[in-house]
C-alpha positions as CSV (number, residue, x, y, z in Angstrom):
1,X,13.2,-47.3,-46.7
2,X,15.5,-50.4,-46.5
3,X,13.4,-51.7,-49.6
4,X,14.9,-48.8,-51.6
5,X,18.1,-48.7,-50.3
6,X,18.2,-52.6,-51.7
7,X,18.9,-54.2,-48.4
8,X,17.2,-57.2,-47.6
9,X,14.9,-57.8,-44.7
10,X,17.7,-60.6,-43.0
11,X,20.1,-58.2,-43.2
12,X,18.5,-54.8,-41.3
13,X,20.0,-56.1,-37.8
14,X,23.0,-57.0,-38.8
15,X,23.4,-53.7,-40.8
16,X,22.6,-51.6,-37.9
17,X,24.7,-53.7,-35.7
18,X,28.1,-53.4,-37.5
19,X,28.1,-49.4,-37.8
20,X,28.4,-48.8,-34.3
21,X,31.3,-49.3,-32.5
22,X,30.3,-51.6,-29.0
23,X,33.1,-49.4,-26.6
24,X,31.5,-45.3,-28.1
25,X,27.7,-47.2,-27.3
26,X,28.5,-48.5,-23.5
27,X,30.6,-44.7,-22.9
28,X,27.7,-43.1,-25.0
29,X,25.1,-44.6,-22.1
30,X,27.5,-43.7,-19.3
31,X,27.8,-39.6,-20.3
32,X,24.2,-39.9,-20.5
33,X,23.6,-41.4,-17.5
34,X,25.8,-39.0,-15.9
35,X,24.6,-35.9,-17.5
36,X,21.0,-37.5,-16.4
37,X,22.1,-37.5,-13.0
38,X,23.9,-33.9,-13.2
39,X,20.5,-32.1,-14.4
40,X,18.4,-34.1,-11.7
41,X,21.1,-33.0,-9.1
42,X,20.4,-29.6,-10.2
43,X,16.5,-29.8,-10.8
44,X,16.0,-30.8,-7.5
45,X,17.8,-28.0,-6.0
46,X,16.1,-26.1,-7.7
47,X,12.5,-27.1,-6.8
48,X,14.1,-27.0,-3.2
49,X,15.1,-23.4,-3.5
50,X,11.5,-22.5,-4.9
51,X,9.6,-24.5,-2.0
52,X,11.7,-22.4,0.8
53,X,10.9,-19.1,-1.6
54,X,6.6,-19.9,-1.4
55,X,6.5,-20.6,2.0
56,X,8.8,-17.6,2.9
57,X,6.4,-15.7,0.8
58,X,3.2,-17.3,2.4
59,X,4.8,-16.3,5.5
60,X,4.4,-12.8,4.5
61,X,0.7,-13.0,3.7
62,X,-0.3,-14.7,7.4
63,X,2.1,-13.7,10.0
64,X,1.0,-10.3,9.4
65,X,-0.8,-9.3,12.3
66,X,1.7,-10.0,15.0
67,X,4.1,-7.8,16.5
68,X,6.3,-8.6,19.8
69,X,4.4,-11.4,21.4
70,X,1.4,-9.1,20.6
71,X,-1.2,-8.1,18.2
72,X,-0.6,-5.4,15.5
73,X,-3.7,-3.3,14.2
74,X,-3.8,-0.6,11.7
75,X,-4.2,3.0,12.7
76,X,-7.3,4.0,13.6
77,X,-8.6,0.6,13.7
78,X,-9.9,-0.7,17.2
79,X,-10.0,-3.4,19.1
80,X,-13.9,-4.3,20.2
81,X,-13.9,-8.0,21.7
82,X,-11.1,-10.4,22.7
83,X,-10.9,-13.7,24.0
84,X,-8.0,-15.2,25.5
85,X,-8.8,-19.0,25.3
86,X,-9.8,-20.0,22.0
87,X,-8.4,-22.6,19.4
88,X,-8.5,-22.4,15.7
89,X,-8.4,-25.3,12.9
90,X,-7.9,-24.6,9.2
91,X,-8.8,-26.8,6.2
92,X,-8.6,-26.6,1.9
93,X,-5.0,-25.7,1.8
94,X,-1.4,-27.7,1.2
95,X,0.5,-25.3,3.0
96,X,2.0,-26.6,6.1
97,X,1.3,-23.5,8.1
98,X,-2.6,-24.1,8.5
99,X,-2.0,-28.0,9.9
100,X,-2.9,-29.0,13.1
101,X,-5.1,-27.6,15.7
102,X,-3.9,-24.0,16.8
103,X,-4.1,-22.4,20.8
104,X,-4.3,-18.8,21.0
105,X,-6.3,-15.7,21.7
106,X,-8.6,-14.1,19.2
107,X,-9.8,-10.3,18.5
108,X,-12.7,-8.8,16.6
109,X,-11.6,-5.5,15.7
110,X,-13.3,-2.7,13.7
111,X,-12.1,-3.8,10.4
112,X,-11.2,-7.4,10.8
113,X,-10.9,-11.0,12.7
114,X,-7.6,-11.7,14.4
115,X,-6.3,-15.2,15.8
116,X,-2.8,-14.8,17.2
117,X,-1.2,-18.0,18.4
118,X,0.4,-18.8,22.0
119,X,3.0,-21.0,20.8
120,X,6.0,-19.5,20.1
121,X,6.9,-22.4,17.7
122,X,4.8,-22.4,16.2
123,X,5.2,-21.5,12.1
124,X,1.6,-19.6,12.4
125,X,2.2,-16.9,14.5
126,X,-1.0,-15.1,13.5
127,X,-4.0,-15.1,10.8
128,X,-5.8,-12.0,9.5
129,X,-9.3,-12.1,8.1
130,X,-10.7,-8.9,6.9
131,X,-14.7,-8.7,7.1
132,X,-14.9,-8.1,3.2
133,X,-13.0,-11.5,2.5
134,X,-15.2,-13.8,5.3
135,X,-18.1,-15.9,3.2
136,X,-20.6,-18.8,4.7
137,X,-19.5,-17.5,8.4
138,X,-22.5,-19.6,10.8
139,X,-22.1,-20.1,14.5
140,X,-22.4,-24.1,15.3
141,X,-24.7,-25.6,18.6
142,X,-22.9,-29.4,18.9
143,X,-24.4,-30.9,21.3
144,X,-21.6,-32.3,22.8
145,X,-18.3,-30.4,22.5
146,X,-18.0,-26.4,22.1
147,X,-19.7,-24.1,20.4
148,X,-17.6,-23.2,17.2
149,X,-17.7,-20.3,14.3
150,X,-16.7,-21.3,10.7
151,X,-16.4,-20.2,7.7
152,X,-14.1,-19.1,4.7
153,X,-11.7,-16.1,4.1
154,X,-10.6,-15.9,0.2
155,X,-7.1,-14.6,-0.3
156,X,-6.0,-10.9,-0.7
157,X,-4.4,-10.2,-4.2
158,X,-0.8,-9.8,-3.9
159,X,-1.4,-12.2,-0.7
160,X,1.1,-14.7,-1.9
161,X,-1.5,-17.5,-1.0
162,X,-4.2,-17.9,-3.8
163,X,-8.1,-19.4,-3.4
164,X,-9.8,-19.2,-0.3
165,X,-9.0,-21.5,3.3
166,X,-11.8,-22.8,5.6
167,X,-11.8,-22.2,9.6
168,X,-13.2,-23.6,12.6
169,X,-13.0,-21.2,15.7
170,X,-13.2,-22.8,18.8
171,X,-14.5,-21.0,21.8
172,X,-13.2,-23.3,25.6
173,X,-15.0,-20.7,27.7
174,X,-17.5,-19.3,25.7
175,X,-18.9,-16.1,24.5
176,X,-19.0,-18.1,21.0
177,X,-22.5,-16.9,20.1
178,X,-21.8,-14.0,21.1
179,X,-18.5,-13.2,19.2
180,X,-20.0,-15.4,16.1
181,X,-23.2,-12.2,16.2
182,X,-20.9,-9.9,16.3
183,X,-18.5,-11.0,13.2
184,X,-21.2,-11.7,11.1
185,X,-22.9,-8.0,11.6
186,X,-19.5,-6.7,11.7
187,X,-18.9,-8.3,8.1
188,X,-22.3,-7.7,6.3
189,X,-21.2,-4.1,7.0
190,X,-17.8,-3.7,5.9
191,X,-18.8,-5.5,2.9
192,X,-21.9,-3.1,2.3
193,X,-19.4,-0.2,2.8
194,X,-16.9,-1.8,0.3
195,X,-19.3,-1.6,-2.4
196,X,-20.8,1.7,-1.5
197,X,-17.2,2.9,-2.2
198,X,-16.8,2.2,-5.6
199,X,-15.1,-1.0,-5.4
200,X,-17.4,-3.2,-7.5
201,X,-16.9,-7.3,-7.6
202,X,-15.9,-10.0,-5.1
203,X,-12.3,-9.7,-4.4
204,X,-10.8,-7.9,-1.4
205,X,-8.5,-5.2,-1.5
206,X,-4.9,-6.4,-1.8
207,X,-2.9,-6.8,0.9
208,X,-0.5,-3.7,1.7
209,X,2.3,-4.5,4.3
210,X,2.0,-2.7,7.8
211,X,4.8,-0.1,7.6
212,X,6.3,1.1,10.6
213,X,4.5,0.4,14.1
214,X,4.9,1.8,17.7
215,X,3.2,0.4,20.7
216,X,0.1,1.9,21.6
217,X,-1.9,2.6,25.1
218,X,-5.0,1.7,25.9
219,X,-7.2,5.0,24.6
220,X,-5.8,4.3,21.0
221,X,-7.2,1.3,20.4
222,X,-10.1,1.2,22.9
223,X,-13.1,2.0,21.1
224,X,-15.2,5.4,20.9
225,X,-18.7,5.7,22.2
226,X,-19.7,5.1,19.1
227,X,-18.6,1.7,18.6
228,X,-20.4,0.2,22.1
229,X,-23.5,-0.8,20.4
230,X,-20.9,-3.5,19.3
231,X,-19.6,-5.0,22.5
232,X,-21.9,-7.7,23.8
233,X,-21.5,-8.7,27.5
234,X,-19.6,-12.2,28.1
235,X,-17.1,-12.8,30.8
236,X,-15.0,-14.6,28.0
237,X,-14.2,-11.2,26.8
238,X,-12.0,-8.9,28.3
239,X,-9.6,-6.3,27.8
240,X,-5.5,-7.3,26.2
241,X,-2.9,-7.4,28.5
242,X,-1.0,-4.1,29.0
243,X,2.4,-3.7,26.2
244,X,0.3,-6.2,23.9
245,X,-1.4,-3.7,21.5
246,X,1.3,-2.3,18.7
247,X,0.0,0.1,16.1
248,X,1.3,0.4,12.6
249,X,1.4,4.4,11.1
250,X,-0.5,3.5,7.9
251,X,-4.4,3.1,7.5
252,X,-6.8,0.3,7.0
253,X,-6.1,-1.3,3.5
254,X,-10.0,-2.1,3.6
255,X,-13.2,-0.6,5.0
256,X,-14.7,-1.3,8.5
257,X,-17.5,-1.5,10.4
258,X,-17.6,2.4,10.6
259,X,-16.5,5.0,8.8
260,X,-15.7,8.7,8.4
261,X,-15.3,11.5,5.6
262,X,-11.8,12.3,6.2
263,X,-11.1,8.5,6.2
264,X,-9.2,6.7,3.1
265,X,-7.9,3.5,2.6
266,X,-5.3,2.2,0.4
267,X,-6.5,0.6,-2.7
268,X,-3.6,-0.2,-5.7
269,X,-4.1,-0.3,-8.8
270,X,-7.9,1.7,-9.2
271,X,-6.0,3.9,-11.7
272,X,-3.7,2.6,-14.9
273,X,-0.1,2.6,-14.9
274,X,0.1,6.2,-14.9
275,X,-1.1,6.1,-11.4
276,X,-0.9,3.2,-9.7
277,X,-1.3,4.2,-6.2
278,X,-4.1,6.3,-5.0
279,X,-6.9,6.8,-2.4
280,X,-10.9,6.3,-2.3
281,X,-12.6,8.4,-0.1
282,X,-15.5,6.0,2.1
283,X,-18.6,7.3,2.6
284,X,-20.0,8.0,6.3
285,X,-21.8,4.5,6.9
286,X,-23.4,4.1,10.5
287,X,-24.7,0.7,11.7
């Protein structure tokens, strides 16, 4: 281009040099700089604003199974084991509410694991893991140190958390084998009952918030007859304390262990936009 425009190759510096003016380059760098410094200001903020908006909404998706220094089940979902002495460790996610070692108490319901945390600090207040999202659940015999359950729960769509996170449940006065028995019965179950109900591939139903919840006495929650061929005997179990046990008004989002004719759960999106909420009747499965 300079060899057309008949300027000499000594001359291409000194060409460019003399067309700007020195004072509009230095004050062209500053508004620059500034404006550089303006948009990070902003950008930053921003990102800020969006970190306190994921892990409000990750908040949502685990402390959902809390309610009053207590647990909170579904309706018509029972409680069948629970151990008051039992820490739980988390691995394979970023988020800062599944660091560190956690102290708590831990239930086995009729539709789900629960692990509800004793520290009122602490940003974890509880965990829910519904038997149709547990995978690779096995019961580890160290020999030194506790017995432990692990194995993965893979998020809920609409969860706010995406993937799947890893667990370690510590037992510190047993009953480990016998609660690790238990959950993995309990989940090859519910997940034969969530496929015998229509609901074909791997992902759980998604998560549906609680509703409005009450607290409930003991018969509601206890267990029917029918439910005792799940209770093994261990002095780690025993019953919640009283005015622990709140009850939301709205169903299971997911099948159980056990089920009845009458019994629904919620399950979005089955039909298309036209209908986007309805309910799927579960078969009668008995264990």
């Amino acid at each position: 281009m300079w060899y057309f425009l008949g300027i000499p190759m000594r001359h291409r510096c000194t060409c460019v040099h003399t067309v700007h003016d020195s004072s509009a380059v230095v004050n062209s760098r500053k508004f620059r700089s500034k404006t550089t410094v303006k948009h990070s200001a902003v950008y930053n903020k921003f990102l800020k604003s969006l970190r306190k908006l994921f892990k409000k909404l990750s908040n949502m998706s685990i402390n959902t199974a809390h309610a009053n220094n207590g647990v909170l089940i579904h309706a018509g979902e029972y409680i069948l084991l629970h151990s008051d002495s039992v820490s739980m460790e988390f691995s394979g996610q970023d988020n800062d509410l599944f660091r560190g070692s956690k102290q708590g108490r831990v239930y086995l319901t009729s539709h789900r694991m629960i692990f509800n945390s004793k520290k009122p600090s602490d940003v974890m207040q509880s965990f829910s893991a519904p038997f149709v999202a547990l995978s690779d659940v096995e019961i580890e015999q160290p020999v030194f140190g506790a017995n432990y359950i692990k194995g993965k729960v893979r998020a809920q769509p609409n969860g706010n958390y995406v993937g799947e996170v890893k667990f370690k449940l510590y037992f510190k006065s047993g009953g480990a084998i016998e609660y690790g028995q238990a959950l993995l019965r309990a989940a090859k179950t519910a997940q034969s009952n969530f496929h015998r109900g229509g609901l074909a591939g791997d992902d759980p139903p998604p998560y549906a918030p609680a509703g409005a919840w009450h607290e409930a006495p003991p018969p509601a929650y206890q267990p029917p007859p029918g439910y005792y061929g799940w209770l093994p005997q261990h002095d780690a179990f025993s019953g919640p304390a009283p005015n622990t046990v709140f009850i939301s008004d709205n169903p299971p989002p997911y099948p159980g262990i056990r089920t009845s004719s009458t019994q629904y759960y919620y399950y979005p999106n089955c039909y298309q936009v036209a209908r986007p909420f309805c309910f799927i009747p579960i078969p009668v499965i008995y264990p």
